[in-house]
Backbone bond lengths (Angstrom), bond angles and torsions (degrees), N, CA, C in turn:
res aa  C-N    CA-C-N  psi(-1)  N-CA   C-N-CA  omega(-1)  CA-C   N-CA-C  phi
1 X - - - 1.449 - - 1.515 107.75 -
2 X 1.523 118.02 135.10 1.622 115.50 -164.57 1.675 96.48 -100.75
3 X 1.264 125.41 -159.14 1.701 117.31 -132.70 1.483 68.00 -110.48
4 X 1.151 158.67 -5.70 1.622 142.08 161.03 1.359 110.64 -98.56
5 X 1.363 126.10 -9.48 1.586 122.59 170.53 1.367 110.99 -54.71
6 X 1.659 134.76 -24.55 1.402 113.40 -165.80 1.477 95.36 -112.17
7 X 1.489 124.20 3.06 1.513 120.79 159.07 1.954 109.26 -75.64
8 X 1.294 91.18 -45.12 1.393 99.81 -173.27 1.751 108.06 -48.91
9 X 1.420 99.47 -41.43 1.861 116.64 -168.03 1.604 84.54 -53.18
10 X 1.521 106.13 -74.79 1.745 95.25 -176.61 1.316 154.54 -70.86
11 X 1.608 97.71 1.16 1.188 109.39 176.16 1.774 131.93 -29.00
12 X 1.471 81.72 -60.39 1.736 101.09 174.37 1.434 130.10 -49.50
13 X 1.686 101.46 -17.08 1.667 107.13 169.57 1.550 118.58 -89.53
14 X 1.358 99.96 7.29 1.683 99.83 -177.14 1.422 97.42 -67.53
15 X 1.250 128.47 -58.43 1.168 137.46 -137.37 1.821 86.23 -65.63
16 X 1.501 143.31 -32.50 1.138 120.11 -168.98 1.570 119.48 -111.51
17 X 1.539 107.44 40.47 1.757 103.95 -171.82 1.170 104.56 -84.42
18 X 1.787 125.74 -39.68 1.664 113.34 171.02 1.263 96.22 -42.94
19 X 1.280 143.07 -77.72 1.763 139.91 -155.92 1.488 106.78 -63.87
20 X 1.244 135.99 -20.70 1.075 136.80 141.39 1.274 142.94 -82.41
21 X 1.321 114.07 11.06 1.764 111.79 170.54 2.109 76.65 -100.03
22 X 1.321 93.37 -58.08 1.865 94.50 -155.33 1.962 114.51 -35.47
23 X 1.541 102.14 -35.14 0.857 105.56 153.57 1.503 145.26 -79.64
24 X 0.787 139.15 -51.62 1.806 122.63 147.27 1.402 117.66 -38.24
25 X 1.097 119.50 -52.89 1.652 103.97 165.27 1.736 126.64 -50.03
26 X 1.240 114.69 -19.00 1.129 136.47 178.12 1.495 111.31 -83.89
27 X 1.411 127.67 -44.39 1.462 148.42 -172.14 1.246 117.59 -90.89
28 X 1.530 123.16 -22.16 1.578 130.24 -131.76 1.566 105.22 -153.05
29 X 1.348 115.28 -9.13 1.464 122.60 175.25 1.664 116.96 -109.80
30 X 0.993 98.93 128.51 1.960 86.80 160.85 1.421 101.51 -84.16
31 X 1.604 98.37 151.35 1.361 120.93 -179.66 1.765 104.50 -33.19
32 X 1.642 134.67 -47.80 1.218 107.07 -168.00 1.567 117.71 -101.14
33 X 1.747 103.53 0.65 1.336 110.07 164.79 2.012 105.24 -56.18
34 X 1.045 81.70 -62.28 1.524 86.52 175.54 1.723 134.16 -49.01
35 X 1.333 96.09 -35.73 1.300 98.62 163.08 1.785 123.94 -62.27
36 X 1.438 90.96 -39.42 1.375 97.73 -169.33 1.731 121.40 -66.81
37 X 1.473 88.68 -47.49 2.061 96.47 163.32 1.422 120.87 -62.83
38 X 1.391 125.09 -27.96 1.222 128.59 -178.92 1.940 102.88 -67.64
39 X 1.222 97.17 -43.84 1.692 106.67 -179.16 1.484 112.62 -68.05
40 X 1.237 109.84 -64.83 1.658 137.55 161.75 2.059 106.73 -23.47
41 X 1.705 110.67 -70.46 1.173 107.95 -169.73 1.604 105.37 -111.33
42 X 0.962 128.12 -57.69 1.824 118.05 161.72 1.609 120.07 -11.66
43 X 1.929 90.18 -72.99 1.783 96.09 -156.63 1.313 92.84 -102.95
44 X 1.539 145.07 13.85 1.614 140.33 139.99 1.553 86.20 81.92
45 X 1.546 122.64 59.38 1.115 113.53 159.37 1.226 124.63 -109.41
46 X 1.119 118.36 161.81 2.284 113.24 -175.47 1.497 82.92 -79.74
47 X 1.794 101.37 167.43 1.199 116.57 155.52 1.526 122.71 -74.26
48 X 1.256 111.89 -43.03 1.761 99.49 156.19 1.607 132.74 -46.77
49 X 1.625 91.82 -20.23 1.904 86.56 168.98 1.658 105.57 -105.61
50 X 1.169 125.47 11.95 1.485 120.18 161.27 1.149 114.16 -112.30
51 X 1.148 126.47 7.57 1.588 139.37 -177.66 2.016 88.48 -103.16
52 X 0.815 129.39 -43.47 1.646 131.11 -171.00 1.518 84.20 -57.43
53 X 1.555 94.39 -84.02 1.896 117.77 -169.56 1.207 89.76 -8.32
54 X 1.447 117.31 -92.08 1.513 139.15 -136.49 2.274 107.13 -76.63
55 X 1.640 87.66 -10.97 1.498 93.29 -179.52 1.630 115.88 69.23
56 X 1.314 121.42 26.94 1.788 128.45 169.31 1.300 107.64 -88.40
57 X 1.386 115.75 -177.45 1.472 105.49 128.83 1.643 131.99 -92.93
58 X 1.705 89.31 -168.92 1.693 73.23 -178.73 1.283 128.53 -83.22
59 X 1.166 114.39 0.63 1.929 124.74 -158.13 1.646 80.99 -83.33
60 X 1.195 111.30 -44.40 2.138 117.50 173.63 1.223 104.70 -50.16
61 X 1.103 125.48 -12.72 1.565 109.27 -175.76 1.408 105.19 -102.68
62 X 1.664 80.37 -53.97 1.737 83.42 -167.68 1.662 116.13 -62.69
63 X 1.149 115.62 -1.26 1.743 116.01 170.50 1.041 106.11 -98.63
64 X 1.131 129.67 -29.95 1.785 127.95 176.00 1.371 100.33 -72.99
65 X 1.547 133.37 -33.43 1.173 111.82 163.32 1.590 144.49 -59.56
66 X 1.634 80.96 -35.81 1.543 99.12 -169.63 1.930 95.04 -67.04
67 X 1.566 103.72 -42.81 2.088 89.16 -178.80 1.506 100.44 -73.35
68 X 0.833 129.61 -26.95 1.492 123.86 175.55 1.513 112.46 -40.86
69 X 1.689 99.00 -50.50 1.839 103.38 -170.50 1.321 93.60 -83.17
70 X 1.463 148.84 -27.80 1.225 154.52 174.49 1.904 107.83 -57.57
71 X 0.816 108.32 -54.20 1.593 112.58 171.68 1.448 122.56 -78.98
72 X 1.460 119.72 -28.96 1.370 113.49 155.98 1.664 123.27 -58.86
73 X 1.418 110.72 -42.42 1.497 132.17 -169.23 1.473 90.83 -77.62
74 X 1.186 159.75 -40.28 1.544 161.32 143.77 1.686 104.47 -4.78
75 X 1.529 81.13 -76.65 1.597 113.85 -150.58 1.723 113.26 -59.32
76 X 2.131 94.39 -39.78 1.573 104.12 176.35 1.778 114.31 -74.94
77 X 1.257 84.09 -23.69 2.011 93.13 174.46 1.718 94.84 -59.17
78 X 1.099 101.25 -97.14 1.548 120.13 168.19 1.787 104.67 8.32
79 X 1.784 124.89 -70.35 1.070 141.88 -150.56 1.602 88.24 -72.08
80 X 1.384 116.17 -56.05 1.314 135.69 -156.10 1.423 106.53 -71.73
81 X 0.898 123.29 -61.86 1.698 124.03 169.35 1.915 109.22 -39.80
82 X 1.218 98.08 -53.60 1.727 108.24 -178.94 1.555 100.01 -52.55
83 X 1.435 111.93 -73.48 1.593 112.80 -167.13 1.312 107.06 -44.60
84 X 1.928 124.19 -46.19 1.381 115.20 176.06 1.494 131.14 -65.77
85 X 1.251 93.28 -7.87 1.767 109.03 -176.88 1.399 113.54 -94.29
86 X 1.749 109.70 5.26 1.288 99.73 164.31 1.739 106.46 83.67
87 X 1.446 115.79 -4.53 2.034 109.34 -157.70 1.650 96.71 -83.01
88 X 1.216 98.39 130.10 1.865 111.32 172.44 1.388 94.93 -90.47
89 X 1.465 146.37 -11.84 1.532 134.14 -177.13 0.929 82.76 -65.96
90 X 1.864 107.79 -168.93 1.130 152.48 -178.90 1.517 129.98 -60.83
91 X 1.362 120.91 97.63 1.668 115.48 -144.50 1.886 88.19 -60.48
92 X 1.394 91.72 167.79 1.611 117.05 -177.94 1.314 92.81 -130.04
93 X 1.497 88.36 145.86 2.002 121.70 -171.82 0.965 102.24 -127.03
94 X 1.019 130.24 -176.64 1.770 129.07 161.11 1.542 115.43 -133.12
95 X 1.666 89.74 54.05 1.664 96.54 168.89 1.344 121.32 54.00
96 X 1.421 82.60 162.39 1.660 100.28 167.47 1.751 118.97 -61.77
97 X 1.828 121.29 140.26 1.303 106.67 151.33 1.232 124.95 -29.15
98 X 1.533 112.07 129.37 1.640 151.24 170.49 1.768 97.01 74.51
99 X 1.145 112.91 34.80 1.780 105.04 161.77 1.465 128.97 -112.91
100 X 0.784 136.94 123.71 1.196 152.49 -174.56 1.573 139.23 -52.17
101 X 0.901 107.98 -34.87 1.479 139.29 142.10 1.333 124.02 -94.24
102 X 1.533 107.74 135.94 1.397 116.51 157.04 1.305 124.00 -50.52
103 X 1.348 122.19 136.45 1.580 124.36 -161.63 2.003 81.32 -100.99
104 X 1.555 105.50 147.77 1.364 137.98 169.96 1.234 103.93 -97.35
105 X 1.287 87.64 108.12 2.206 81.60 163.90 1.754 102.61 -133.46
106 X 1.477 110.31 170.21 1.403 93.73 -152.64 2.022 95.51 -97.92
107 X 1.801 104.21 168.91 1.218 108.19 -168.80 2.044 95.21 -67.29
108 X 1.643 94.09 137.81 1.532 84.96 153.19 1.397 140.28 -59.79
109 X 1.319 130.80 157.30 1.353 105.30 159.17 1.474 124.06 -81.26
């Protein structure tokens, strides 16, 4: 395989990372992990201004962020390996924060 064969291999998953971030963020966040990246990378806010908002401090944010990007980065591994592996089962996530296993949820139609 030449030095664009393993871009070429993935090419074909570009087309579904909006439907695949929305989902792991959906599967793979607790409700305020999620809040916090949506604020954090969406609306370009500091953690000192989502630490006010939400009334924490910031060390609360900034660790809920950091498992936030830790459980997204799981979950897209997880998705990404499967889609390249060809698997028609049941895609794998990597769960909710503090679980241990990848959570199974079933393919859409």
């Amino acid at each position: 395989m030449g030095a664009s064969g393993g871009a070429d291999e993935y090419r074909h998953l570009a087309g579904s990372y909006p439907k695949l971030l929305k989902l792991v963020l959906n599967e793979n966040l607790t409700k305020t992990q999620k809040c916090y990246i949506i604020r954090y990378y969406r609306d370009g806010m500091t953690v000192t201004e989502i630490a006010q908002m939400y009334g924490v401090n910031k060390s609360t944010v900034s660790r809920t962020l950091k498992r936030a990007r830790e459980n997204l980065k799981r979950a897209i591994h997880c998705e990404l390996v499967r889609k390249a592996a060809g698997s028609s089962r049941g895609r794998v996530l990597a769960g909710r924060a503090n679980s241990a296993e990848p959570k199974r949820v079933q393919e859409e139609k």
